[in-house]
C-alpha angles and dihedrals in degrees: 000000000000096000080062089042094056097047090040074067105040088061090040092068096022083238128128095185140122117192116216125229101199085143115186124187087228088062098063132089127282096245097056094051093060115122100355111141110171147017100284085055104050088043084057094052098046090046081053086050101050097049092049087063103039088052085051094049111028092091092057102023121068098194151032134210115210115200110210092198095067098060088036091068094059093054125232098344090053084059097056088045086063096046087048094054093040085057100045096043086048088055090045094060107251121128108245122223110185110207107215104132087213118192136189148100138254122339084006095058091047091055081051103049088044092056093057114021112007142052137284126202123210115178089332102307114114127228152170122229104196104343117206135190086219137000135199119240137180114223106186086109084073138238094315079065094058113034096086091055099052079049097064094037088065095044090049107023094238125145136224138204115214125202112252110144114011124215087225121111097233100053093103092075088083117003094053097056121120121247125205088261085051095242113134119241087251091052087052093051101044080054097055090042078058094053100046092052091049092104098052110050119157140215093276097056088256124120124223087236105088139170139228111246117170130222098231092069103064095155086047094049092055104053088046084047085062105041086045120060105158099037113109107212133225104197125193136184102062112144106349105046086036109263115141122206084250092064100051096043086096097069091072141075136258082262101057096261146095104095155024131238125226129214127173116152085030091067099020100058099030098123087063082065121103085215080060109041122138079029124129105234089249089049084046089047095048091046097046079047089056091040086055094043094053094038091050095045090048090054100037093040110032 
């Protein structure tokens, strides 16, 4: 089952990371960005880029987070440029998660769940179109929003994180409302994502339904950590939008699991960094990869 497979891999590396590829062009060096006038250009240099980082930390990360917005945003070569990552950190041996939050119901949904984790099929021949390991998915639409994508997960053994509680600030608007039991909308939430894993339960007592828990919310995560015993979390928010390895410690288990923490700006723009400086932007990734490593398992662990 992949959620046993990711965190197979997780204790493999003692490494409870995903590195984010929410690669913007901005982000890259000077020096890859020369020259580059258009949107085939900058989808080739964020491709470069990407690979530069999956061949430095494949060895130490089990997993990557590709951010679809980020190659939305240069049109149909950034798509490409997408495709292209997802493929070459597969082969490289890292689980993929695509991060797309999709959200719809019914027919829609299934378009949706066929696009990253299922099957198409053209004049007979069966194909993938950007095949994950994992996707993100809302699901305040509620469960007919999600049932084509728990379908396609069992057929493919493929894994989802649903939103449950948000790193953003503003998360609170709506996830932290009251409801007449009592309950908050997030609790709620975090109840229904345990329900739909039910049915696909692993070795280590995780689903491969999880649900998105950030890091910024410690009081919040442990409460859903409770509630929630079978949830794997994907927790952002960790270094960049403020979250600390102490406050997400709450989000695992007595036995140092439960969940995996993403960083993207933290890894991606390392060089930038004065701890980094003289480094190449991959030597800067891998060692920002190891930092996190050493600063989560001290938390989590100690």
């Amino acid at each position: 089952m992949i959620i046993d497979t990711l965190i197979d891999k997780i204790q493999e590396y003692d490494n409870p990371t995903v590195a984010g590829l929410d690669t913007s062009f901005d982000y890259l060096p000077e020096s890859m960005k020369e020259g580059v006038q258009d949107f085939a250009g900058a989808a080739d240099a964020v491709l470069a880029f990407n690979k530069k980082i999956v061949d430095s930390i494949c060895d130490i990360v089990p997993c990557v987070k590709v951010q679809i917005a980020y190659y939305e945003m240069y049109g149909l070569e950034g798509m490409r440029a997408f495709a292209e990552t997802v493929k070459y950190a597969s082969r490289k041996g890292m689980l993929v998660m695509t991060d797309a939050k999709r959200n719809d119901i019914g027919a829609t949904a299934e378009c949706y769940a066929k696009a990253y984790l299922g099957q198409t099929v053209v004049d007979g021949e069966v194909y993938t179109a950007f095949d994950s390991d994992f996707l993100t998915v809302n699901g305040y639409l509620g469960s007919d929003g999600i049932k084509p994508f728990l379908g396609w997960m069992q057929k493919r053994d493929k894994g989802i994180f649903v939103l449950v509680k948000t790193s953003n600030k503003s998360s609170g608007e709506l996830q932290d409302l009251k409801l007449e039991n009592g309950k908050t909308v997030y609790e709620y939430m975090g109840g229904l994502v345990e329900e739909w894993g039910k049915d696909c339960i692993g070795k280590y007592g995780y689903s491969a339904v999880g649900a998105v828990v950030g890091a910024t919310h410690p009081q919040q995560a442990q409460i859903l950590r409770r509630e929630m015993p079978h949830t794997f979390f994907l927790i952002p928010g960790y270094g960049a939008q403020g979250g600390t390895a102490d406050d997400l410690k709450v989000c695992f288990d007595k036995d140092g699991l439960g969940g995996i923490v993403n960083s993207s700006r933290g890894i991606l723009c390392a060089y930038k960094q004065e701890k980094y400086a003289g480094l190449s932007f991959d030597a800067a990734a891998r060692q920002a990869c190891m930092d996190m490593k050493i600063d989560l398992n001290r938390a989590i662990k100690g």
